[in-house]
N, C-alpha and C positions, 0 to 999 in steps of 0.2 A: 688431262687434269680437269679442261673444266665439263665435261663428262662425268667426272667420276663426283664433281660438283654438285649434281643435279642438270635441271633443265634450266632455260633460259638465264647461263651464266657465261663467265668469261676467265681467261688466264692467259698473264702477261707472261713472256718468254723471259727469264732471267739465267744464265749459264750458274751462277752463284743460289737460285731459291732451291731450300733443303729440301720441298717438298716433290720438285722434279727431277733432282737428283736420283731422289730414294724412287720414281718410279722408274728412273731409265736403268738402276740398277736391280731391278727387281728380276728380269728374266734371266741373270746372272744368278741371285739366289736361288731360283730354281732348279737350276742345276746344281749348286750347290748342296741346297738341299736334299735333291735326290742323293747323290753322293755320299751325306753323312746318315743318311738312311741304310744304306750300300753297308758300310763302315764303319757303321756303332760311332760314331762322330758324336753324335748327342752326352749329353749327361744330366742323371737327374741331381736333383737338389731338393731340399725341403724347410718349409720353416715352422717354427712352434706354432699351433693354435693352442693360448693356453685359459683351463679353467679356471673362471672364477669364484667357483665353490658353491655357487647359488644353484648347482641343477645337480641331476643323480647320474648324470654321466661323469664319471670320475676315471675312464679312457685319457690316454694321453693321445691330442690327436694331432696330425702334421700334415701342411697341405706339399702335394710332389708338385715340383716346381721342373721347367726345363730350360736347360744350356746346350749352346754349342760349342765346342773345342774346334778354334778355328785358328792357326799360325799362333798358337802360344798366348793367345787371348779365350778367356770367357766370355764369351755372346748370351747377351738377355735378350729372350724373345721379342721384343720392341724392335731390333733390329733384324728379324727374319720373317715375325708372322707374316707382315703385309705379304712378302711374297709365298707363303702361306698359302692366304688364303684365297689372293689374284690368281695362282694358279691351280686352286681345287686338290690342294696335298695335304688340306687339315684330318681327313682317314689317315692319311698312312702315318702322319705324324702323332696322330693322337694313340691311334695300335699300337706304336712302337713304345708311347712314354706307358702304356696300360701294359703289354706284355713285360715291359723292364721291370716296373713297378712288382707286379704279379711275381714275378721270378726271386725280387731282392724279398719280397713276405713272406716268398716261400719257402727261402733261405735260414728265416729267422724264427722258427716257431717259440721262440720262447717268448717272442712278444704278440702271439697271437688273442691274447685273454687279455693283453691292457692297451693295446693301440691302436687306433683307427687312421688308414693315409686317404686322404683326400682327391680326388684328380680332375683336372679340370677337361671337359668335354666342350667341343667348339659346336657353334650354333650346324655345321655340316653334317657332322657324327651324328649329333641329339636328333637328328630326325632321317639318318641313313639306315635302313632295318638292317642292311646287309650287316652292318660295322657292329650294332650295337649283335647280331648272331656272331661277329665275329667274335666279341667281348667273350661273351658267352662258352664259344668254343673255345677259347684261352684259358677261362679258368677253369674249364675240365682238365686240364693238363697239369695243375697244381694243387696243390692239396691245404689247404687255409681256410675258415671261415668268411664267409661272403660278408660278413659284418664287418671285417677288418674293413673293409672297405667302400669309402663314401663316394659318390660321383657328384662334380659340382655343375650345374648347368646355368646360362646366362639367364636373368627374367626374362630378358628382350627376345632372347632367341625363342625360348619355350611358349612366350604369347604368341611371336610372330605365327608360330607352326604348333597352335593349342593341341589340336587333336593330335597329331603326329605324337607331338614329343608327351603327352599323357600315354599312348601308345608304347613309347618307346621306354620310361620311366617306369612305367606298371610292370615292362618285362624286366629289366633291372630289379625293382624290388622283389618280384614272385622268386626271382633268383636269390635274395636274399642279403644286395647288396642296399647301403642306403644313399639318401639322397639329400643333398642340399641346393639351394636357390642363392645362386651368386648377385651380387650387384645390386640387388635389391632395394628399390624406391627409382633406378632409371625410368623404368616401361610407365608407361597413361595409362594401364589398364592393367595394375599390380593390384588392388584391394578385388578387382573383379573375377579374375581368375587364380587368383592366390588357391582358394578354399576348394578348386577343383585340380589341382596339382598333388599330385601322392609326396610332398618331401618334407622331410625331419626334420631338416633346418634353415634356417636362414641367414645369410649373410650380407648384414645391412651395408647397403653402399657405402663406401669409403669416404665418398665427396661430402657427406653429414658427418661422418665422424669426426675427421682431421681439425676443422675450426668448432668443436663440439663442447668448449670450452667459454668460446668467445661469442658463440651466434647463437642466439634462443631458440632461432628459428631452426637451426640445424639439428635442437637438443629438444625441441619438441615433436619434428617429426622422427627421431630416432628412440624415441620415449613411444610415440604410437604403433611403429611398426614394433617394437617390442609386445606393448601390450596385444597386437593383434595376434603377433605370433603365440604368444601364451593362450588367448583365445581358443587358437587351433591346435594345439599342443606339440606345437614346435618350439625347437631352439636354437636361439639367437646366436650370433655369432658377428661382432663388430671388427669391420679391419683398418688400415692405417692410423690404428694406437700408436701415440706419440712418445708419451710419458704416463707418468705415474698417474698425474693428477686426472691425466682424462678417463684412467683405466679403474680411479676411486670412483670416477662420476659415474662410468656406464656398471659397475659392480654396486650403484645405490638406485638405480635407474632399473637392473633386474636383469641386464645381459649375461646369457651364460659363459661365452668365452669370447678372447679377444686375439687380436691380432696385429702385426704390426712391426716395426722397426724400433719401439719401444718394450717392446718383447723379448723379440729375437731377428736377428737379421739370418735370413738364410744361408745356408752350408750346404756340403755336398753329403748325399742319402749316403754315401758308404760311411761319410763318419758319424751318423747319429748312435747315440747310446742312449737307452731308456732309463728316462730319471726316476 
């Protein structure tokens, strides 16, 4: 733990802190995981991104979210990525929510003219060439347009590995799928490299939106990255939308779509129906 701390730190042994708990359990989730890989144990989910009338995308679009079916319980990835990503299974985890994904679109052609699902790729994949030729060879195998489908990648991760994942995004788009910039306003070097990343949209960090109401300071950098994004002719996309009131303020503010709990709280993909 205090390793994982950084360098010149320290951690107290407590039988009770949740935080060494969840590492000593972590090499159990691996196995675990492997296992519901094994087992189709997963399940996806999805939640509404919805439009707020201001842009010319009039797509209904939904981000694929992922669960585990585990003793009768639903598991949010909070309680699995760590061991995720401690033991280098974000590929085969990510393949698996991309080929399910791929399979349930393909299933549905009637919504291939008005939907776009979203999917989120982990900072490993976003710069594994192997993974993203895997992507690739998956959807030769079904038959959909590559528009249906958006790829979301972290800022942090795509600065960390610029070239790579510019790389790796440039082959996704030639493919024909699109791309959005998750999290957006974390990274110290998000206005710098923004304008040299190929993606459609953006998805302003959550941590300005949620008090976006109360804090000016929150309501003015989420006012800039918009405007920037229009700059570049991208669009915006705000999430942890609470209520009404914040989703009048970012639809006078100029965000294209929103997201959130005051939306729509997430379901499972077999039951969505297009509105």
């Amino acid at each position: 733990m205090a390793k994982n701390k950084g360098i010149n730190g320290y951690q107290l042994f407590d039988y009770n802190d949740e935080h060494i708990i969840t590492h000593q359990q972590e090499p159990r989730w691996a196995a675990r995981i492997n296992q519901a890989l094994e087992k189709n144990e997963f399940t996806l989910f999805f939640q509404t991104i919805k439009s707020l009338g201001s842009n010319q995308d009039k797509k209904q679009h939904l981000e694929i979210l992922l669960r585990l079916e585990s003793d009768g319980q639903t598991l949010s990835p909070k309680v699995f990525l760590p061991a995720v990503e401690r033991f280098r299974l974000s590929a085969k985890v990510d393949l698996w929510v991309v080929s399910h994904a791929f399979i349930w679109l393909s299933e549905h052609p009637d919504y291939w003219p008005e939907i776009v699902i979203s999917i989120n790729l982990s900072a490993d994949s976003l710069t594994n060439a192997q993974f993203i030729d895997d992507i690739l060879t998956c959807y030769q195998e079904y038959h959909f347009p590559a528009s249906a489908v958006c790829f979301e990648i972290t800022e942090t991760a795509a600065i960390a590995n610029m070239t790579i994942a510019t790389q790796m995004v440039t082959k996704l788009r030639a493919a024909g799928f699109t791309i959005s910039l998750d999290d957006f306003g974390k990274g110290f070097s998000t206005f710098n490299y923004l304008k040299n990343l190929p993606a459609q949209y953006i998805k302003i960090d959550g941590s300005y939106v949620e008090n976006i109401l109360e804090d000016k300071c929150d309501f003015a950098i989420v006012s800039s990255i918009n405007t920037l994004a229009k700059s570049l002719n991208m669009m915006t996309i705000a999430e942890y939308v609470q209520c009404d009131r914040s989703q009048k303020m970012l639809l006078d503010v100029g965000v294209d779509f929103v997201q959130g709990y005051g939306i729509a709280k997430p379901a499972q993909l077999s039951s969505f129906q297009q509105g």
